[in-house]
N, C-alpha and C positions, 0 to 999 in steps of 0.2 A: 233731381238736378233742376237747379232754376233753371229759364229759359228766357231769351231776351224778346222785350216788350214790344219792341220796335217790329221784330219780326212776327210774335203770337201776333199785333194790332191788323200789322200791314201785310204780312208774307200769303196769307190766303190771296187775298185779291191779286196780288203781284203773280203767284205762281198760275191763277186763273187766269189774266194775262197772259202768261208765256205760255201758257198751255195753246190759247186760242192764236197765237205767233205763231207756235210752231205749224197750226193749222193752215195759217197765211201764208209760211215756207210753203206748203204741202200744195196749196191751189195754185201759188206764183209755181212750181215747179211743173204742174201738170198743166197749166197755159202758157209756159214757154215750152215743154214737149210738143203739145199744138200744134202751135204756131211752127215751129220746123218741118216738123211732121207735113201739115196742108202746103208748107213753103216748097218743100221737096218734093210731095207726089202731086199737089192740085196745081201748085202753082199760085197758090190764094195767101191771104195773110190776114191775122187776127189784129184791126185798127188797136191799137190804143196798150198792144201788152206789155210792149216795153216804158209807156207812159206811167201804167199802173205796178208797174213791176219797180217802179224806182219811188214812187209813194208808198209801197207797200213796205219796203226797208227802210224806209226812212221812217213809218211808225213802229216797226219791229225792233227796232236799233232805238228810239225813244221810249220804248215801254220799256225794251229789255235793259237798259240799265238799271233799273230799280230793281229789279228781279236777281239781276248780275249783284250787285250794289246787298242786298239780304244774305245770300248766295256766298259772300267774299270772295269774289271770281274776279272781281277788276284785276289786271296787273300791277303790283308792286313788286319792286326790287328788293327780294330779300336775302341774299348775296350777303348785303352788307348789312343788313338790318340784324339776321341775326346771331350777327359776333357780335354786337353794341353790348354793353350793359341794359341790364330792365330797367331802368328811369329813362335812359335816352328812348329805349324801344316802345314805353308810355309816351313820352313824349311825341315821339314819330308818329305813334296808331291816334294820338289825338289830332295831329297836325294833318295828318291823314284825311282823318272824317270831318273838319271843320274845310278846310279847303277842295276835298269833295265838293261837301254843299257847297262851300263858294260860288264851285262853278256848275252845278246843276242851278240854283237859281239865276246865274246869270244867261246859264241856255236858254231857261224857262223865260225869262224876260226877252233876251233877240229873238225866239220863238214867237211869242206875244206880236212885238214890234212888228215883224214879217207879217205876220197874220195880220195885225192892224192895217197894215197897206195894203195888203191884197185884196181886203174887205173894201177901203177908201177909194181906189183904184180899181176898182172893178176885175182884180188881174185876173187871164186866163194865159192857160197853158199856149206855148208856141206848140203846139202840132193841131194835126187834123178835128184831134176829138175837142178843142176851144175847153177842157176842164176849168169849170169856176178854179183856183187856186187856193180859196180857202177856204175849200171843202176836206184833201187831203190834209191842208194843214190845220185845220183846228182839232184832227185826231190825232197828228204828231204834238201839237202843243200840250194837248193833253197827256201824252206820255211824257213829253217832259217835264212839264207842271210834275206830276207825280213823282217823277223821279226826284224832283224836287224837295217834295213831301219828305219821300222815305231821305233823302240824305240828311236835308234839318232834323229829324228826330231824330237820326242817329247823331247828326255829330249833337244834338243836346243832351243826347245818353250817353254819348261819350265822355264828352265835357264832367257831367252827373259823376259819373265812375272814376273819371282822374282825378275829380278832387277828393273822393269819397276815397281812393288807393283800390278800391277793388281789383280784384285779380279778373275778373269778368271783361274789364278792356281790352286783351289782349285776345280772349276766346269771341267774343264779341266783335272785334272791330281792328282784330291784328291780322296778322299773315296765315293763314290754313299752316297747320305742321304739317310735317310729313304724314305722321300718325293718324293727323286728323282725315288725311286724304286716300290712307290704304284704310281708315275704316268705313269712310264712307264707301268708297268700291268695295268691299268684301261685305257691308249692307246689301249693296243692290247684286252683288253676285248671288246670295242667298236669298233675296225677294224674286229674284228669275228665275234660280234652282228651286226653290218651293211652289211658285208657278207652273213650272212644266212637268 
């Protein structure tokens, strides 16, 4: 079975990302346990965690779109999508990924911008800890740049496939079937039953 290029190119790095997200879930969750923790018995409090705990989703939430984005996990409304005829439903999966990127590069650029002024302006955070400002954000920019990446190649493999008729635009860059989705759970159910 072929496999698509966009994801063999980009999907390692993207999943090694989200891999290391999930990791930033994991330490933001055990320093807000902390921080309650010391709030409730010492009476103390961890400066800065709910500072760091809102730059940390905010790069986890710009990486993870691209990974989301490989993935076909964004939300589309498929309801209606799939009673359409298969031309309208190629048409919709291209319109789909070219207006994705649309607007991952225009994140990627108000991203930019932001970042540019906070650089210009010297900005730092309103609370105690004074955070330069873009220090978090030039790691969120970078997740969204990326996200950027992965959307333009897809929608220009998108694009590639629509005109070419391939049947690959819709496995590629349409809606998960159902089928597609009990096979993937009954993959990982037997990768955990062989595991243990």
């Amino acid at each position: 079975m072929r496999t698509n290029p966009v994801e063999t190119c980009l999907g390692p790095l993207a999943r090694l990302i989200a891999l290391v997200a999930g990791y930033g879930v994991l330490a933001l969750s055990l320093l807000i346990t902390a921080e309650v923790l010391l709030r409730r018995f010492l009476n103390l409090s961890l400066q800065g965690g709910d500072e760091f705990g809102g730059y940390v989703l905010a790069m986890l939430a710009a990486f993870g779109f691209a990974y989301a984005l490989l993935e076909r996990s964004h939300t589309r409304v498929e309801i209606v999508l799939e009673r359409l005829p298969a031309a309208a439903r190629r048409c919709f999966n291209l319109l789909s990924a070219l207006s994705l990127a649309a607007m991952a590069v225009f994140f990627a650029w108000r991203g930019w911008t932001t970042l540019a002024e906070s650089i210009e302006y010297r900005s730092l955070s309103g609370t105690p800890m004074m955070t330069p400002l873009w220090q978090p954000q030039a790691v969120w920019v970078a997740g969204l740049a990326f996200f950027a990446l992965v959307a333009v190649a897809s929608a220009v493999h998108a694009t590639i496939l629509f005109f070419s008729r391939s049947p690959n635009l819709a496995r590629w860059y349409g809606i998960k079937t159902l089928g597609e989705e009990l096979h993937e759970h009954a993959a990982q159910l037997g990768e955990r039953s062989a595991g243990s």
